[in-house]
N, C-alpha and C positions, 0 to 999 in steps of 0.2 A: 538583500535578505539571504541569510547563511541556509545552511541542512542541521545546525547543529544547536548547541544551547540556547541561542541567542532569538531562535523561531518563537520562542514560549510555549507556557503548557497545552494553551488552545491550539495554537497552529499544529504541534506534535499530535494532539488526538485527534482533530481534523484529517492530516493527512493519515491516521489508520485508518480511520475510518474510510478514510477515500479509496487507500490502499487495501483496504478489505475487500469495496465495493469493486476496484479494477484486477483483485486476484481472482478472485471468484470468477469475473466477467473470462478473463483469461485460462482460468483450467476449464470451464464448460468449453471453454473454444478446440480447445486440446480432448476431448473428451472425460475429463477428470471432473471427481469432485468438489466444490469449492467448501464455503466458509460452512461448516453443517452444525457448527454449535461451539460450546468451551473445551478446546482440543487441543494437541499438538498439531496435527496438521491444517486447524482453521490457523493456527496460530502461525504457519511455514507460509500458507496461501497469503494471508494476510502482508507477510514480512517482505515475500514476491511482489504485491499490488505495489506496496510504498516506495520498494526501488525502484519498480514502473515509472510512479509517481515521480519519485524525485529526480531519476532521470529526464523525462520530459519537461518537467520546469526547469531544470538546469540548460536543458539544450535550449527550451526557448528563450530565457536570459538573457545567452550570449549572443 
């Protein structure tokens, strides 16, 4: 399984969503605020979680 087109539409909103759930999890850790509504910066947090995300599935892949 790719990062890239080939995931489909589900798996692409899946992981924002997951990646929302581990950005957010990650700036409360830091002191920050996470996903707080329709924003720019829910949308940075959000962007954070997914590379989270996709970094950890790719390391466990290999």
């Amino acid at each position: 399984m790719g990062t890239d087109a080939s995931m489909g539409a589900i798996a692409n909103i899946v992981v924002g969503i997951i990646g929302g759930l581990i950005g957010g999890f990650v700036m409360s850790l830091i002191g920050s605020t996470g996903v707080t509504g329709f924003n720019i910066w829910s949308f940075i947090v959000a962007l954070i979680g997914s590379i989270i995300l996709i970094a950890i599935v790719k390391a466990i892949r290999r």
